[in-house]
py3Dmol code that shows the C-alpha trace and the ligand (Angstrom):
import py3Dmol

protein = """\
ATOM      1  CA  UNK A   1     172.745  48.555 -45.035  1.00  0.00           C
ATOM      2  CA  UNK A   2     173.706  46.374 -48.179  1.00  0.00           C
ATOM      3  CA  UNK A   3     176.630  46.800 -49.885  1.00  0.00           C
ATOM      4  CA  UNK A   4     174.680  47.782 -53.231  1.00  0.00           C
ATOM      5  CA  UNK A   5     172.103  49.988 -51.720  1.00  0.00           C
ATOM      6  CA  UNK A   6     173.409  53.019 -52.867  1.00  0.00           C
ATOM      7  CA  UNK A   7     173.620  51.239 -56.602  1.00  0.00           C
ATOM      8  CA  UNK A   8     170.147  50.194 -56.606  1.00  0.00           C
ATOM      9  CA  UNK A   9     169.176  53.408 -55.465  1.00  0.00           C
ATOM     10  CA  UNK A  10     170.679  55.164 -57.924  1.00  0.00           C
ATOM     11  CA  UNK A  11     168.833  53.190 -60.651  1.00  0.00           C
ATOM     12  CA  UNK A  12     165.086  53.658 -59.222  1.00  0.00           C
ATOM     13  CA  UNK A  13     166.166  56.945 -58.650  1.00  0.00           C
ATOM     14  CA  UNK A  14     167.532  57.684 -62.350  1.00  0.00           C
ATOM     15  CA  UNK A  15     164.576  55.678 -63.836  1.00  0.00           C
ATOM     16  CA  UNK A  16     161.932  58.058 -62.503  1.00  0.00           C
ATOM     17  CA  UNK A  17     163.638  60.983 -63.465  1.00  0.00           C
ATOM     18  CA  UNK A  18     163.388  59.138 -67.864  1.00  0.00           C
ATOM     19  CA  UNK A  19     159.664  58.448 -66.683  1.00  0.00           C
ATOM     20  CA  UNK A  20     159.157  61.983 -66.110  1.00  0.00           C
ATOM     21  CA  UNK A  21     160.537  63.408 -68.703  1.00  0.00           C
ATOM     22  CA  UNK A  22     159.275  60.538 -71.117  1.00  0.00           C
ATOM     23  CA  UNK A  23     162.360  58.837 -72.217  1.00  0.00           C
ATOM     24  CA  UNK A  24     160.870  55.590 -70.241  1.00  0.00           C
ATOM     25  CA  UNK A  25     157.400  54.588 -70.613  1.00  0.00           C
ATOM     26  CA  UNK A  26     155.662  51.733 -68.353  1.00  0.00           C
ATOM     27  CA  UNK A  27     158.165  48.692 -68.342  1.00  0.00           C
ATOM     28  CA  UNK A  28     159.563  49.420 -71.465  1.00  0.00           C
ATOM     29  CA  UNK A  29     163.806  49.688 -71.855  1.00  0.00           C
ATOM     30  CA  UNK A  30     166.095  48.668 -68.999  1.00  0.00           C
ATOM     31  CA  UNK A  31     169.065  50.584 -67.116  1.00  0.00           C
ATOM     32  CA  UNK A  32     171.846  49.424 -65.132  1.00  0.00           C
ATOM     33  CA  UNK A  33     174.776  50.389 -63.239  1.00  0.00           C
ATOM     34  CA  UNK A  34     178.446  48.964 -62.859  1.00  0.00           C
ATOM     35  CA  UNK A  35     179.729  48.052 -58.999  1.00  0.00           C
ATOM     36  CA  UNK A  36     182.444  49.591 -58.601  1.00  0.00           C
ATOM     37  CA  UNK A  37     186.050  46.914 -58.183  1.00  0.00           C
ATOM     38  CA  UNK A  38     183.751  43.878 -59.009  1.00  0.00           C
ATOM     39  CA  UNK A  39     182.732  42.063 -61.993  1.00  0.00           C
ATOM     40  CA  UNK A  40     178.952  43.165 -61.124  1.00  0.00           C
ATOM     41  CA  UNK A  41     176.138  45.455 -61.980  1.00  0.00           C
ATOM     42  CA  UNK A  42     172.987  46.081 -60.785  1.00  0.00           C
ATOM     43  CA  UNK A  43     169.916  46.064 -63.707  1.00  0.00           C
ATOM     44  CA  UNK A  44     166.263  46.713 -63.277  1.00  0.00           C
ATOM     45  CA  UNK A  45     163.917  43.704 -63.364  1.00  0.00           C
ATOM     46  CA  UNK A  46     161.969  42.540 -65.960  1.00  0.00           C
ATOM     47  CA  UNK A  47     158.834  43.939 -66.924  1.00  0.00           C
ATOM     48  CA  UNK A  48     157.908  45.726 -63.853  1.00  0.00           C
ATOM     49  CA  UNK A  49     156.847  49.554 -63.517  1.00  0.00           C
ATOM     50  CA  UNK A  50     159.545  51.743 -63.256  1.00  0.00           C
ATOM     51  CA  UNK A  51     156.641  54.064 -60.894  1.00  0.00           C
ATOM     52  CA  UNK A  52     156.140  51.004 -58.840  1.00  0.00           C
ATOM     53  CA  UNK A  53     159.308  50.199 -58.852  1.00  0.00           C
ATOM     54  CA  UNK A  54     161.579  50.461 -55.257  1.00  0.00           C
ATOM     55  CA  UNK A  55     165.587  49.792 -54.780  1.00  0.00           C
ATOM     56  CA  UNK A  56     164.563  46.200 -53.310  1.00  0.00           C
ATOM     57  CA  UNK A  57     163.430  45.608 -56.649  1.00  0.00           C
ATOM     58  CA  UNK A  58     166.696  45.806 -58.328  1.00  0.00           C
ATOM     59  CA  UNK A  59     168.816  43.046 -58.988  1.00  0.00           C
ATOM     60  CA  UNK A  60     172.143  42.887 -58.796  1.00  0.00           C
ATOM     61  CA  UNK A  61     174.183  40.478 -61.197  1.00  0.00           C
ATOM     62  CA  UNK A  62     177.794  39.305 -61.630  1.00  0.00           C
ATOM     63  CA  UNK A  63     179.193  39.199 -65.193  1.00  0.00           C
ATOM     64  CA  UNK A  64     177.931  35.096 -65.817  1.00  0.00           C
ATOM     65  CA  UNK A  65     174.536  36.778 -64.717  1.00  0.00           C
ATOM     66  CA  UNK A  66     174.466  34.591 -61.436  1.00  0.00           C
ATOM     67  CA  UNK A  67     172.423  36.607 -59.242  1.00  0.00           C
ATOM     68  CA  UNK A  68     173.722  38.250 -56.102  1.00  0.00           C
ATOM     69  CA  UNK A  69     171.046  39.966 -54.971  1.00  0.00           C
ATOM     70  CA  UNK A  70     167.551  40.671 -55.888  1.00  0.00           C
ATOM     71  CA  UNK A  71     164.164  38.274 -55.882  1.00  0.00           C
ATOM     72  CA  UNK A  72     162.854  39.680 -58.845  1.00  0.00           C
ATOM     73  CA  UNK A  73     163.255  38.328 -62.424  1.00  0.00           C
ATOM     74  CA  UNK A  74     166.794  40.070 -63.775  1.00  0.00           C
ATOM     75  CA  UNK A  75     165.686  42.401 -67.296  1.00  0.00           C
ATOM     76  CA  UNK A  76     165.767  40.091 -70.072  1.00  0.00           C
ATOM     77  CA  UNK A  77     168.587  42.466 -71.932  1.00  0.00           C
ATOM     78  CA  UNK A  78     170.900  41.675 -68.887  1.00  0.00           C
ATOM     79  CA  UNK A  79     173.283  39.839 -71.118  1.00  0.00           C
ATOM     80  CA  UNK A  80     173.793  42.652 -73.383  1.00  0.00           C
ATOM     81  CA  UNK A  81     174.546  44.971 -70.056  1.00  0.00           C
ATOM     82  CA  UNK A  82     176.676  42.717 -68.777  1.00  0.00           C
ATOM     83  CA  UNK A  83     178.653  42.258 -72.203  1.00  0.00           C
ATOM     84  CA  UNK A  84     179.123  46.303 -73.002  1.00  0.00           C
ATOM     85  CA  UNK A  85     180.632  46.569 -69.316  1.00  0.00           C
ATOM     86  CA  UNK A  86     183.036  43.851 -70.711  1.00  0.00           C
ATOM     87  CA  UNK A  87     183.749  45.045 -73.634  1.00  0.00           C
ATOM     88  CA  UNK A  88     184.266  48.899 -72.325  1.00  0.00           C
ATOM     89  CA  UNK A  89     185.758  49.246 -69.398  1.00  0.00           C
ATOM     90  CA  UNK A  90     185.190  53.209 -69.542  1.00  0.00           C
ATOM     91  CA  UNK A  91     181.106  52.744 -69.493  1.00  0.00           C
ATOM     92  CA  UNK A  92     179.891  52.759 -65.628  1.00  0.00           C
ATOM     93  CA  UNK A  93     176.233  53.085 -66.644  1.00  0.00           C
ATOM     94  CA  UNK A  94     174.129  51.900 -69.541  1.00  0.00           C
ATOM     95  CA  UNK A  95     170.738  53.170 -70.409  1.00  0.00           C
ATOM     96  CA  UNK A  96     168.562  51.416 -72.850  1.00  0.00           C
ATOM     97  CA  UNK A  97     164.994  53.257 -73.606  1.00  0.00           C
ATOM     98  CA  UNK A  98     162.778  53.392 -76.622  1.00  0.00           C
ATOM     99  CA  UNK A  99     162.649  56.632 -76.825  1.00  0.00           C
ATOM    100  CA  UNK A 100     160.261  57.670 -79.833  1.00  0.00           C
ATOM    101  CA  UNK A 101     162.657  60.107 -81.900  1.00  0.00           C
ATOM    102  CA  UNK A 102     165.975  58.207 -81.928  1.00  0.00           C
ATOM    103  CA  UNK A 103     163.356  54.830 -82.687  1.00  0.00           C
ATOM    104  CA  UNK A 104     162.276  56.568 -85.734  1.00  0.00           C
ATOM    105  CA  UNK A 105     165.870  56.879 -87.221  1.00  0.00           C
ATOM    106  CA  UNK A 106     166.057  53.321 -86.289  1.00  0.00           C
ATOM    107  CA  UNK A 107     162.923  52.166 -88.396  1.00  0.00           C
ATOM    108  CA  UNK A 108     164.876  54.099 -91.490  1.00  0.00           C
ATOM    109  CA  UNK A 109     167.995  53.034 -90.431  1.00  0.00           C
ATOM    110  CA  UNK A 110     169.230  55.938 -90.644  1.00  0.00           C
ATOM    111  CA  UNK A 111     172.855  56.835 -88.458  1.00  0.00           C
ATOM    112  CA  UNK A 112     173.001  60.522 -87.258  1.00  0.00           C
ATOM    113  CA  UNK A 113     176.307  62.148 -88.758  1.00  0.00           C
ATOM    114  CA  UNK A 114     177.936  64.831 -86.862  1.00  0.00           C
ATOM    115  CA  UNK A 115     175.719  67.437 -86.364  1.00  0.00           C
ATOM    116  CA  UNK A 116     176.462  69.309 -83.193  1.00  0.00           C
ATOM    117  CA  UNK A 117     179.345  69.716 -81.436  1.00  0.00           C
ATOM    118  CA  UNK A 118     177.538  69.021 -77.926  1.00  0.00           C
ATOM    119  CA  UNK A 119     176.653  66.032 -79.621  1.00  0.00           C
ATOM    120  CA  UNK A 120     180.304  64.789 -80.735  1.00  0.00           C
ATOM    121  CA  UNK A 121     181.284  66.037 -77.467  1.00  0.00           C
ATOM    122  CA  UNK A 122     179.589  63.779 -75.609  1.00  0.00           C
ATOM    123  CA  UNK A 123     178.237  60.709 -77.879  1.00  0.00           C
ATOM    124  CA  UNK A 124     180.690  60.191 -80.213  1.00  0.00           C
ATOM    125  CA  UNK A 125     181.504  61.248 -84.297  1.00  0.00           C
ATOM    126  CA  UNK A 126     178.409  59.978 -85.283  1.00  0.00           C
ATOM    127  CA  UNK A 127     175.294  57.841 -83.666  1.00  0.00           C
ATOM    128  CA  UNK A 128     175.506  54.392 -85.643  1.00  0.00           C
ATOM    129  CA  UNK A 129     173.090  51.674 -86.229  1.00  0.00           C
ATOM    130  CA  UNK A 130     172.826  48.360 -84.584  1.00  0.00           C
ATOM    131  CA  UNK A 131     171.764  45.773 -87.149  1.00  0.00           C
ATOM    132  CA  UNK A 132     168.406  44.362 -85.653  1.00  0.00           C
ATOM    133  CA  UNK A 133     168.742  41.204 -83.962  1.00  0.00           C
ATOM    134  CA  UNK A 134     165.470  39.744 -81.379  1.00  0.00           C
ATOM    135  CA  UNK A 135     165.943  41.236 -78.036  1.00  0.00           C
ATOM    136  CA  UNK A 136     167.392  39.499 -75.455  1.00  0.00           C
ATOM    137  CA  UNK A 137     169.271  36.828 -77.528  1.00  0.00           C
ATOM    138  CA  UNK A 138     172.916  36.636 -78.127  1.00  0.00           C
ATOM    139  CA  UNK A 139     172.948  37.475 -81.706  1.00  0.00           C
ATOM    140  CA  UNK A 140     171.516  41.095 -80.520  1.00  0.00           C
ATOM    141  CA  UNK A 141     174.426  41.277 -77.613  1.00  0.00           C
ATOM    142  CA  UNK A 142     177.002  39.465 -80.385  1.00  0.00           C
ATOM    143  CA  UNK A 143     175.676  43.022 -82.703  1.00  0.00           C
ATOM    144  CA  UNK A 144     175.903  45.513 -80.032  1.00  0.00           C
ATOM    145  CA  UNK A 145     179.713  43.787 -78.685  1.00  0.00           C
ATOM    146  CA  UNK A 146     181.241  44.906 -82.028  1.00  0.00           C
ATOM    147  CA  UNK A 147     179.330  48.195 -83.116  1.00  0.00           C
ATOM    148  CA  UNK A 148     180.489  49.665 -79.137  1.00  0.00           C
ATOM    149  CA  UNK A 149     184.318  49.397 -79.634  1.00  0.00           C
ATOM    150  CA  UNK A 150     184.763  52.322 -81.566  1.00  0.00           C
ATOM    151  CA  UNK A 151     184.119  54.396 -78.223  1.00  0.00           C
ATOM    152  CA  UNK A 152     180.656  56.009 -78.994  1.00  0.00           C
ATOM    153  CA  UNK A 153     178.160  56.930 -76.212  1.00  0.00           C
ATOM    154  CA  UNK A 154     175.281  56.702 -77.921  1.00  0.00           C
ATOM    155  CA  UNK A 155     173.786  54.068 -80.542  1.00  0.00           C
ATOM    156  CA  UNK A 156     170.099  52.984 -82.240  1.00  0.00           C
ATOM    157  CA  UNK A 157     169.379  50.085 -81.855  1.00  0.00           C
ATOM    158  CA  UNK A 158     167.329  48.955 -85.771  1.00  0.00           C
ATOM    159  CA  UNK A 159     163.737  48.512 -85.394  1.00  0.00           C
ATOM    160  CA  UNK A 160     164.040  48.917 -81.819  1.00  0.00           C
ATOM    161  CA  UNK A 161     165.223  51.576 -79.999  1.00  0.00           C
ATOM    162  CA  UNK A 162     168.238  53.410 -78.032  1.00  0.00           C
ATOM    163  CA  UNK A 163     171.097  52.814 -76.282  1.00  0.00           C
ATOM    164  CA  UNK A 164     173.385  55.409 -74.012  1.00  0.00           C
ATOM    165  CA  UNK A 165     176.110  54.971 -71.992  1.00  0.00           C
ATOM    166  CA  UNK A 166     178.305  56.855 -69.799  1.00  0.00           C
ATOM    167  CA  UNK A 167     180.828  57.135 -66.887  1.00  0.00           C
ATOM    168  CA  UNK A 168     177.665  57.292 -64.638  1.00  0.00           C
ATOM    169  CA  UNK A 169     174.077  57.276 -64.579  1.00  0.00           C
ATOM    170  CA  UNK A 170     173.775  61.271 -64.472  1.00  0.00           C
ATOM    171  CA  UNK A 171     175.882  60.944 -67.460  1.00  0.00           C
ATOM    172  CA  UNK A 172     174.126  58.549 -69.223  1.00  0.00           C
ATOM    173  CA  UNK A 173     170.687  59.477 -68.327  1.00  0.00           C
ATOM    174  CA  UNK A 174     172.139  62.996 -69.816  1.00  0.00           C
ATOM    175  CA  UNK A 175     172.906  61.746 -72.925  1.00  0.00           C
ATOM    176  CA  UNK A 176     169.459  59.953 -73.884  1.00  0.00           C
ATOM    177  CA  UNK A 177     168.692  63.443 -73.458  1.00  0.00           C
ATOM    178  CA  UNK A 178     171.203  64.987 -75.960  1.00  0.00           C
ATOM    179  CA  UNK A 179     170.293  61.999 -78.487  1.00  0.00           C
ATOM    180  CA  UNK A 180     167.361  62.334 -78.802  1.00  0.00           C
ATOM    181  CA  UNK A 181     167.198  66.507 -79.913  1.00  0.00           C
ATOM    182  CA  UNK A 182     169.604  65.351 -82.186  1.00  0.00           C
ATOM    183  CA  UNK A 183     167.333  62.696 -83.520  1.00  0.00           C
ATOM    184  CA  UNK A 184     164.375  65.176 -83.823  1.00  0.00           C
ATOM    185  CA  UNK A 185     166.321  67.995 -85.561  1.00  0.00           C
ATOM    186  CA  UNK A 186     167.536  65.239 -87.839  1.00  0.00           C
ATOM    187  CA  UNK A 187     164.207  63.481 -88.425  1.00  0.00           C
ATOM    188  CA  UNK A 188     162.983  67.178 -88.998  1.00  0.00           C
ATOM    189  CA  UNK A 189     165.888  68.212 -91.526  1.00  0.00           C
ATOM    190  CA  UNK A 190     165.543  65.361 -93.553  1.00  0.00           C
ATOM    191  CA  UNK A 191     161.653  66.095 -93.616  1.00  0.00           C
ATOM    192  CA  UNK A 192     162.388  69.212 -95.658  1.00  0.00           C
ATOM    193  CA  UNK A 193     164.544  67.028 -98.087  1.00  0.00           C
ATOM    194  CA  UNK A 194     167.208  70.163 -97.930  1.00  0.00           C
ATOM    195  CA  UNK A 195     170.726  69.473 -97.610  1.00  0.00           C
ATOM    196  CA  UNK A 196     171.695  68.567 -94.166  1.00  0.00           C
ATOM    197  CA  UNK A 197     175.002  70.314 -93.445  1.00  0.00           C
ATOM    198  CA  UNK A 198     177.353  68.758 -91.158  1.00  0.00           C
ATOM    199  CA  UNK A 199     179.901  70.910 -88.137  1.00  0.00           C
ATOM    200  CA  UNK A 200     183.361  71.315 -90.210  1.00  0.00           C
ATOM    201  CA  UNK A 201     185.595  67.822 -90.093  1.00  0.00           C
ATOM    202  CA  UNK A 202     188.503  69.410 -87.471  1.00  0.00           C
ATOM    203  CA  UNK A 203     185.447  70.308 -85.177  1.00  0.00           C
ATOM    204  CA  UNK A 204     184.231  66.963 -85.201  1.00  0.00           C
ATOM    205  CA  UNK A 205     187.903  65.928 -84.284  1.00  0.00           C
ATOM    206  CA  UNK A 206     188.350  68.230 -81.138  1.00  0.00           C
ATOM    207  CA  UNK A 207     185.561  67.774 -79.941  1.00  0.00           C
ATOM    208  CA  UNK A 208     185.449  63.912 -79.949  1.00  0.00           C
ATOM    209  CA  UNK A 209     189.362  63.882 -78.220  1.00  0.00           C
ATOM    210  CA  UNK A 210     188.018  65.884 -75.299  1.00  0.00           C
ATOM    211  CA  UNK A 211     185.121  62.731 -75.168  1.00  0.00           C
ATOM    212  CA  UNK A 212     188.153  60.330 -75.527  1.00  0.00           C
ATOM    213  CA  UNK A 213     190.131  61.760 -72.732  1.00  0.00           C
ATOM    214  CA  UNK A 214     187.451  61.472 -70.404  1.00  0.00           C
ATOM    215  CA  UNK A 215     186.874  57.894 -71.268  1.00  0.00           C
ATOM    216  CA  UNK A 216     190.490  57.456 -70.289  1.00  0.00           C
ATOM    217  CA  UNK A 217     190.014  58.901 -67.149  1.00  0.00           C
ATOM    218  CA  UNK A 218     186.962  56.732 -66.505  1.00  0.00           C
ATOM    219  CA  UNK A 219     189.126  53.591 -67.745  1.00  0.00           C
ATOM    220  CA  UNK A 220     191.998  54.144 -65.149  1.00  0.00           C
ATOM    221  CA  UNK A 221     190.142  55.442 -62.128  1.00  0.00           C
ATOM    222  CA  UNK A 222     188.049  52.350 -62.706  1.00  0.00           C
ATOM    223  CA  UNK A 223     191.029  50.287 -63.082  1.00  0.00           C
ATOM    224  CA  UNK A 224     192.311  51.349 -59.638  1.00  0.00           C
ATOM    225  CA  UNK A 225     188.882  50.204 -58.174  1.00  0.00           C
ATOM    226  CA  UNK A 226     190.523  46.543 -58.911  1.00  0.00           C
TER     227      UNK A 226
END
"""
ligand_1 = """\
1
ZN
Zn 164.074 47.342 -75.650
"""
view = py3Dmol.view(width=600, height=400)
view.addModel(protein, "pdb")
view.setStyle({"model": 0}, {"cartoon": {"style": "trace"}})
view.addModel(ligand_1, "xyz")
view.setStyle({"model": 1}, {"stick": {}})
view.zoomTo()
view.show()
């Protein structure tokens, strides 16, 4: 047995489950997953069915995206994986989909406020933006580098798409779900062109310190992986 089997298994194993409940579609989006105590993370490849797709199939990269394992062609978004790992050392798994809901804010560019607090809870004060940049070059990973350090879980990606992270993949794949309600109950608010009220500022507050002191946690037990 390799020593990222259980990594790349996680990831086939994760990506079926967004198939199924249509989060993923065909080859679009990419997921990875951070090896634990080395700079490294294992990524789906590029353009290949997630259906067809088999832990063998994973690859597994280290931070300069030098491959360590893996004969497929590494997801072209690799970069920007590799760079949120870097920039937050709390985020153990990063989902990327294009996810239909959560896309449509980001063709209006419109951020989702604090709405819920399950939402707060567990993606941040507010989903933000990513100004569009082409995928897979390093003015889109430059963009996503700065929007991710003020600790949110969730982000849209403009013209594009969505981007989740969390401690794990469970977590993460958990929180595409959670953004994107959010994103249909928002699309569907501002449909009515009512008011769209917002959960009372000290709410907002609590709720995102409980999401802060888990990223903590995630941060040191991560740290004592190295
Ligand atoms: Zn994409």
């Amino acid at each position: 047995m390799g020593a990222f089997d259980d990594y790349k298994r996680q990831i086939v194993e994760a990506a079926r489950q967004l198939v199924a409940k249509g989060y993923l579609m065909a080859t679009g989006g990419n997921l990875s997953l951070r090896v634990a105590g080395r700079p490294a993370f294992a990524v789906t490849p590029s353009n290949y069915d997630y259906l067809l797709m088999q832990p063998d199939d994973v690859c597994v990269l280290d931070f300069d995206l030098k491959v360590l394992e893996g004969e497929r062609k590494p997801s072209v978004e690799s970069a920007m994986h590799g760079a949120i790992y870097q920039a937050r050392a709390d985020v153990n798994a990063v989902v990327h989909t294009h996810q239909v809901f959560a896309s449509a804010l980001a063709l209006i560019n419109a951020p989702i406020p604090a709405l819920f607090d399950e939402q707060v809870r567990f993606l941040g004060r507010s989903v933000e933006i990513i100004p569009y940049a082409p995928s897979g070059t390093g003015f889109l990973k430059g963009n996503i580098v700065k929007c991710v350090k003020n600790h949110h879980n969730a982000y849209i990606l403009q013209n594009h798409g969505a981007l989740c992270f969390g401690e794990d993949l469970e977590r993460a794949a958990h929180n595409v779900e959670i953004l994107e309600k959010c994103a249909q109950a928002y699309l569907l608010a501002l449909c009515t062109e009512r008011e769209v009220s917002r959960i009372p500022l000290p709410v907002r507050e609590i709720a995102f310190a409980k999401l802060r002191g888990d990223q903590k946690k995630a941060e040191k037990s991560g740290a004592a992986h190295d």
